[in-house]
C-alpha positions in Angstrom: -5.5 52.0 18.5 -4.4 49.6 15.2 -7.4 47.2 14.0 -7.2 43.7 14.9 -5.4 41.9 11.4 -7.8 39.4 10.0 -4.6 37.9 8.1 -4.1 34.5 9.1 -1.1 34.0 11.5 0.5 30.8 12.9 2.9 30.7 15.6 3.5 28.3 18.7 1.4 26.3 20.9 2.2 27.3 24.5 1.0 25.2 27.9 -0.8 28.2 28.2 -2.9 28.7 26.1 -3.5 24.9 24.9 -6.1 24.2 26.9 -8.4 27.1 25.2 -7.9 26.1 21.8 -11.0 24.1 20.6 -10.5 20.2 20.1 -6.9 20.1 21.0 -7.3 18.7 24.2 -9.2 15.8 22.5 -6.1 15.2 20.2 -4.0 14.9 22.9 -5.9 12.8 24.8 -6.5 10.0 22.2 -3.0 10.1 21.2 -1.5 9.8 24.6 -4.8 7.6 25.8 -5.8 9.9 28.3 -2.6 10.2 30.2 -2.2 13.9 30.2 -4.1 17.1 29.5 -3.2 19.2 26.1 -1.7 22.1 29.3 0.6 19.2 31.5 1.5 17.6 27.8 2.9 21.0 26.3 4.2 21.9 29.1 6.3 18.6 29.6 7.3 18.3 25.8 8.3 21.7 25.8 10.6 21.6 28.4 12.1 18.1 27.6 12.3 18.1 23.8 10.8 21.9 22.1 8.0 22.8 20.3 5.6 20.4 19.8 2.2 22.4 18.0 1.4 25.6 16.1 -1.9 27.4 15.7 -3.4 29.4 13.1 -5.2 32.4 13.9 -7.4 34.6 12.2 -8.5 37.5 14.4 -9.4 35.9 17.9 -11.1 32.9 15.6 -8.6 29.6 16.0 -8.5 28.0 12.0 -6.7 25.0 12.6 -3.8 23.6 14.5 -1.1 21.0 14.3 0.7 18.7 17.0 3.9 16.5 16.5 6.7 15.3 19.1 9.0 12.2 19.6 7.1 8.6 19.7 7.3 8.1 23.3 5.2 11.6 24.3 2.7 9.8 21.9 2.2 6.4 23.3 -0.8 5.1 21.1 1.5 5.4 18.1 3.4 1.6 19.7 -0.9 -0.1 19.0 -0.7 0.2 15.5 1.4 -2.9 13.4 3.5 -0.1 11.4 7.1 0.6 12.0 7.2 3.9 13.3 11.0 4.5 13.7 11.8 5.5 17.2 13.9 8.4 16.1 11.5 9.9 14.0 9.3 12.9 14.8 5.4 11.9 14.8 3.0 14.0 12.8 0.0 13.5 15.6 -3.0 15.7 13.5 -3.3 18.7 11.8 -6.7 20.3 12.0 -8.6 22.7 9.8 -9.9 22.7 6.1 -6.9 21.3 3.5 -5.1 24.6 3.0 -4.7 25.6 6.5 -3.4 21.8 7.5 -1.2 22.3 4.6 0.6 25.8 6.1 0.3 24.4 9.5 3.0 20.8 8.2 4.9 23.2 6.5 5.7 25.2 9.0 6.1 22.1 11.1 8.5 20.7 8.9 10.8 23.7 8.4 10.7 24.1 12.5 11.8 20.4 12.4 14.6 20.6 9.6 15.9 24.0 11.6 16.3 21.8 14.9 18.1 18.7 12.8 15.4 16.6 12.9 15.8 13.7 9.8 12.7 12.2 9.9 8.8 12.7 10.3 6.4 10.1 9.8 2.6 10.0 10.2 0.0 7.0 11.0 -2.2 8.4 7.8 -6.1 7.3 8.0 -7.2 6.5 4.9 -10.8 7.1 5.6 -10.1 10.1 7.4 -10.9 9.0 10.4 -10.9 11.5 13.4 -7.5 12.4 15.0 -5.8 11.3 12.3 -4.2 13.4 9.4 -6.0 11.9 6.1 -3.6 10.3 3.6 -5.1 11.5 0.7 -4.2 15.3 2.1 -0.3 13.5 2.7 -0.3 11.4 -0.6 -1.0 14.7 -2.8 1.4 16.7 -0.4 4.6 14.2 -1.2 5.3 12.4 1.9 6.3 8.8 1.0 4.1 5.2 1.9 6.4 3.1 4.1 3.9 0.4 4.8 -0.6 -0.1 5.1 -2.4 -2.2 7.5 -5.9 -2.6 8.7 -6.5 -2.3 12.3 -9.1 -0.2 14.6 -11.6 -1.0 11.9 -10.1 0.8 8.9 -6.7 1.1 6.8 -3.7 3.6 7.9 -1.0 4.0 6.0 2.4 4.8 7.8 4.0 8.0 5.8 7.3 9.5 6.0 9.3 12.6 5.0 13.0 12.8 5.2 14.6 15.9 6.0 17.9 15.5 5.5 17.3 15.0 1.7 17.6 17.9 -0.3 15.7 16.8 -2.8 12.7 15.5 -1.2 12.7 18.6 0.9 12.4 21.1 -1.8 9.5 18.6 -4.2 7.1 19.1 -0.5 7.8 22.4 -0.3 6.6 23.1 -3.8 3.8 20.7 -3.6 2.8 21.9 -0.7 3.2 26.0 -1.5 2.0 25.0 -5.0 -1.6 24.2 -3.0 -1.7 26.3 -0.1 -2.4 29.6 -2.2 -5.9 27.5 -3.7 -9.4 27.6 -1.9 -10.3 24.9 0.2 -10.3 21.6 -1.6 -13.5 20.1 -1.5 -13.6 16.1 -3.2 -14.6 12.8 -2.6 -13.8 10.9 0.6 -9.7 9.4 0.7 -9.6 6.5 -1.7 -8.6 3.7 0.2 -5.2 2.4 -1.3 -4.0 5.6 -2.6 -0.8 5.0 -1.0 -0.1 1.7 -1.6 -0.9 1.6 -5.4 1.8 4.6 -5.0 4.2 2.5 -3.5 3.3 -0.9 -5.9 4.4 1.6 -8.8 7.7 2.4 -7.5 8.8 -0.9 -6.5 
């Protein structure tokens, strides 16, 4: 009998098994205000659009996970006053310390890319607030500020990766390989602004 691997591996969310994997179901609920369970919401954006999560595993112990999908399986995206495109793929949340959220977007992104998606944006907390991917973690990572507002009591910043740009493609996959190999990163709290001085500079 081989010995359970303790390597870290990552593959897909199924319907099955979403509603076992700790605080997913509370992801999918705030994101789709309570309209569907994480099972009936994989199991509906699986069979109408793909893949829509990936988990990390180490052993039996769940490290972190990440959820995406179109805008409309992801309804609270239309309350914030950014302009998600409705074409683009939504980065929902990515969950566990920053180098596991790091391997969990790239391997969202290269699924993505493989299926001819051009766009991926995420509605960035910039206080890291829960359900929310922070924009500090996006900011170092090299997705690009579109626009910031302040709503729900704090600022979000809408970021965006294109896909079908070569170049940008291959500057986040060395920023984010370049970081996924270090420890956990352990700082001060997101600096509110960090992607809007970002933006300021390049305009």
């Amino acid at each position: 009998m081989r010995p359970t691997s303790f390597v870290p591996l990552i593959h897909q969310i199924t319907p099955g098994e979403a509603g076992e994997i700790p605080g997913l179901g509370a992801v999918v609920s705030y994101w789709t205000e309570d309209a569907a369970g994480p099972r009936e919401w994989f199991e509906e954006v699986l069979g109408c659009w793909g893949p829509a999560g990936f988990v990390i595993r180490r052993g039996e112990e769940v490290q972190g996970f990440v959820v995406y999908g179109p805008r409309e399986y992801l309804p609270l995206a239309g309350r914030y006053p950014l302009p998600v495109q409705e074409d683009a793929v939504l980065l929902a949340y990515a969950s566990g310390d920053q180098r596991t959220r790091r391997r969990l977007i790239l391997r969202m992104l290269r699924d993505l890319r493989q299926r001819g998606v051009g766009r991926v944006e995420a509605i960035a907390s910039d206080a890291g607030t829960r359900f929310h991917v922070p924009t500090r973690l996006l900011a170092e990572s090299g997705w690009r500020p579109v626009r910031r507002c302040w709503c729900r009591g704090g600022f979000y910043t809408l970021a965006r990766v294109d896909l079908e740009s070569t170049v940008e493609v291959a500057e986040l996959a060395r920023g984010l390989l370049g970081r996924v190999r270090l420890p956990a990163l352990k700082g001060p709290a997101p600096v509110p602004g960090l992607f809007s001085r970002a933006a300021g500079s390049r305009s």
